[in-house]
C-alpha positions as CSV (number, residue, x, y, z in Angstrom):
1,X,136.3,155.2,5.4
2,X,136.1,152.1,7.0
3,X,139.2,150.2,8.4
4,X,140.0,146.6,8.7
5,X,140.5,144.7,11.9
6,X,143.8,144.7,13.0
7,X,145.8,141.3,11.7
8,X,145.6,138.2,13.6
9,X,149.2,137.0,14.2
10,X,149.3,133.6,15.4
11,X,151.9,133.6,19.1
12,X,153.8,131.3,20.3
13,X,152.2,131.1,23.6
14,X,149.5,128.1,22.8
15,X,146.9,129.4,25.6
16,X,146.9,132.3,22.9
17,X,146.9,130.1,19.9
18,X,143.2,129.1,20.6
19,X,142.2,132.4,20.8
20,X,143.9,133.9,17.3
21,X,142.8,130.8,15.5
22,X,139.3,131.2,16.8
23,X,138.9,134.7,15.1
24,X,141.2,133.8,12.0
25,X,137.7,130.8,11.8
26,X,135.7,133.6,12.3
27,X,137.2,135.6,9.7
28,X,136.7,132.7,6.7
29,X,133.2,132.4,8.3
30,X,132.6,136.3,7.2
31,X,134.1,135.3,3.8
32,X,137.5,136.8,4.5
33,X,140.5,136.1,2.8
34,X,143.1,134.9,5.4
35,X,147.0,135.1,4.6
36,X,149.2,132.4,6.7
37,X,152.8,132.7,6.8
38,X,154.8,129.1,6.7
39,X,157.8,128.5,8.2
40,X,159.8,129.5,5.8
41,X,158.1,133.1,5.8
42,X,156.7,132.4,2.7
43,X,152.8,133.9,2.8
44,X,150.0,132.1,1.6
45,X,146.4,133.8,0.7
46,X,144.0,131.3,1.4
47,X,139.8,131.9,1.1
48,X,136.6,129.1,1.1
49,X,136.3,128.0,-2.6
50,X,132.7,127.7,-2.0
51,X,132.1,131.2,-1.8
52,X,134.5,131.9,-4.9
53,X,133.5,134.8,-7.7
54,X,134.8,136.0,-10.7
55,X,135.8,139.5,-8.8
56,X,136.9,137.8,-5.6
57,X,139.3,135.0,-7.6
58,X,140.2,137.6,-9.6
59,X,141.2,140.2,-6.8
60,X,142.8,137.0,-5.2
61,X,145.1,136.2,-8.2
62,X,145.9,140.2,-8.7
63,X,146.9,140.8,-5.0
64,X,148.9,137.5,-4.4
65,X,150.5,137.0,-8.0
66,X,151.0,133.5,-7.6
67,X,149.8,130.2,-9.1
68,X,146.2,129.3,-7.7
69,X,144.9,125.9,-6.1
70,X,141.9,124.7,-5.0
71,X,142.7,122.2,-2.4
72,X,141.0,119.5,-0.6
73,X,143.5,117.6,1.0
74,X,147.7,118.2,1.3
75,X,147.9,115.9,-1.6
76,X,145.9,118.5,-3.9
77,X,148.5,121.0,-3.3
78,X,151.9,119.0,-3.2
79,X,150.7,117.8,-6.7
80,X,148.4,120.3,-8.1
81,X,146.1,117.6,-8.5
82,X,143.1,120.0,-8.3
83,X,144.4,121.6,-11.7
84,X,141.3,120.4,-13.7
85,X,138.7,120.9,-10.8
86,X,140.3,124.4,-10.4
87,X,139.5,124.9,-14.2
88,X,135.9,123.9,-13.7
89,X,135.3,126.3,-10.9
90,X,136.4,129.0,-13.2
91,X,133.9,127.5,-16.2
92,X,131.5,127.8,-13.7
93,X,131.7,131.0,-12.5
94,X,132.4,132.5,-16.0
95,X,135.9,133.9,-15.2
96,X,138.4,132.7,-18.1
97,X,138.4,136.5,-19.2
98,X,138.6,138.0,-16.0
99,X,141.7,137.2,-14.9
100,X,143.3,138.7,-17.8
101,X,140.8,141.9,-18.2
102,X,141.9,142.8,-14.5
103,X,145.6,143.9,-15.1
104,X,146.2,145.7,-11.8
105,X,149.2,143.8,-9.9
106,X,150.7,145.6,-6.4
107,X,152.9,142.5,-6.0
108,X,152.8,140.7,-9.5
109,X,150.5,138.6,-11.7
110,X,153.3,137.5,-14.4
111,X,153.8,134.6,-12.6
112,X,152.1,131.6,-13.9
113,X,154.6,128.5,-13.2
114,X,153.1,125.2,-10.9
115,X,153.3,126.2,-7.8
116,X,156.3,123.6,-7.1
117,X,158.7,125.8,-9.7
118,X,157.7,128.8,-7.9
119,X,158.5,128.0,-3.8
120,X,160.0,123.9,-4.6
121,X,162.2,124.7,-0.9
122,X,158.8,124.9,0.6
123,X,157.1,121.7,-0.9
124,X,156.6,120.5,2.7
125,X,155.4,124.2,3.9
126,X,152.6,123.7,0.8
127,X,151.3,120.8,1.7
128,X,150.9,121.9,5.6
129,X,149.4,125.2,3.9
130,X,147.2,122.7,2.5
131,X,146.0,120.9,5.7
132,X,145.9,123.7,7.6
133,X,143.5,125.5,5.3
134,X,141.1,122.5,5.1
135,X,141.7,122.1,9.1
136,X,140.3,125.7,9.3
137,X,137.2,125.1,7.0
138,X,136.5,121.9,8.6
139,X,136.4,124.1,12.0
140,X,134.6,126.7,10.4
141,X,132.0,124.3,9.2
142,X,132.7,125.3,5.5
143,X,133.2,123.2,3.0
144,X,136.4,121.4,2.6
145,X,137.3,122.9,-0.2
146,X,140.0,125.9,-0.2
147,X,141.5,128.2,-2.4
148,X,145.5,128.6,-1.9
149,X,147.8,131.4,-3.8
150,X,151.4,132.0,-3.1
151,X,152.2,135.4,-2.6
152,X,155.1,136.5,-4.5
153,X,156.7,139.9,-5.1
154,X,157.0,141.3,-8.6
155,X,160.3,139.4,-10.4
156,X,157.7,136.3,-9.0
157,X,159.8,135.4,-5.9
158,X,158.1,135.0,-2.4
159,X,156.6,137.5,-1.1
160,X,158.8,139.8,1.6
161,X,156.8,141.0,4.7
162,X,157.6,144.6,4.2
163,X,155.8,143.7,0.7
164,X,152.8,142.3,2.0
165,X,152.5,145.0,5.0
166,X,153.2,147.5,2.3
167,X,150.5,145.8,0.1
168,X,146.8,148.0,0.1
169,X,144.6,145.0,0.7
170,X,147.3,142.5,2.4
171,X,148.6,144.3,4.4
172,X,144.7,144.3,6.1
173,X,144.0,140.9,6.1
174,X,144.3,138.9,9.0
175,X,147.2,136.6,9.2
176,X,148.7,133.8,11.0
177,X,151.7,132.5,11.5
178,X,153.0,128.8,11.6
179,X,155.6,129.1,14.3
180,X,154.9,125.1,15.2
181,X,153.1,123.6,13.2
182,X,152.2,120.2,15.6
183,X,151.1,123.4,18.4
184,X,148.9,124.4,15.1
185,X,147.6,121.4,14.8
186,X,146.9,120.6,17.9
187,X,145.0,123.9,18.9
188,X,142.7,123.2,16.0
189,X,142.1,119.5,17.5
190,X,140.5,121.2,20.9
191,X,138.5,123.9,18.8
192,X,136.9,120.9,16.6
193,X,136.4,119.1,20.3
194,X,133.2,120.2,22.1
């Protein structure tokens, strides 16, 4: 049986941070799902849009159980702008039925409130989510264009972290953690910097 990596947690120490974030970039490069933990301890599943299909958006909305959005910028996600983009992608890749034939939740899939109902204390924590998600493709040389899904336990409240560690396929994923988000920030400026 094979065995994920172990999860990428993002330290305090910013010599480190370069390091983590480098393999959390390598990660979405392998067309990995990635969860990031906000300041608020909320956790986010993030993965490229570009490589989006109707199993993988559909294992992404069962295992998270939040409201999905494809971002492209902070703005995308503070206002769910990308509603009627992300409803093209899921034309495209045939997956209105999917969703719903795929009724499997470990941590819930009732919840289908905007994403600013569901976590409105962490508005400002979404739209970092947001940049920090494009950041990392921009790094990774993918597409700017991310998919972002709250994960929320079942009665659709965030997500606790003995849920997601619990969790069969969270609980593998790499994750990072935005202890400082300027520190973030500014680790992903020197990757990006040749």
């Amino acid at each position: 049986m094979l065995r994920a990596p172990p999860r990428a947690v993002l330290p305090t120490h910013p010599d480190r941070q370069a390091d983590t974030l480098a393999d959390c970039i390598r990660r979405l490069r392998l067309v990995e799902r990635v969860v990031i933990e906000d300041g608020h301890g909320h956790f986010w599943l993030v993965f490229p849009a570009a490589f989006a299909s109707a199993g993988k958006v559909a294992a992404m909305t069962r295992d998270a159980g939040g409201a999905m959005a494809l971002v492209r910028s902070a703005d995308d996600m503070a206002a769910q702008a990308s509603a009627t983009a992300l409803s093209a992608l899921f034309a495209r890749l045939g997956i209105a039925s999917a969703l719903a034939d795929d009724p499997a939740p470990d941590i819930a899939t009732e919840a289908t409130a905007p994403l600013p109902e569901l976590c409105a204390e962490a508005a400002k924590d979404a739209a970092e989510i947001a940049t920090l998600a494009i950041a990392l493709a921009q790094v990774a040389g993918l597409p700017e264009q991310m998919l972002v899904c709250p994960c929320l336990g079942r009665e659709g409240e965030a997500c606790s972290a003995e849920a997601l560690e619990a969790h069969p396929a969270l609980g593998q994923l790499a994750r990072l953690r935005i202890a400082d988000h300027a520190a973030l920030t500014e680790a992903l400026a020197r990757l990006q910097t040749p």
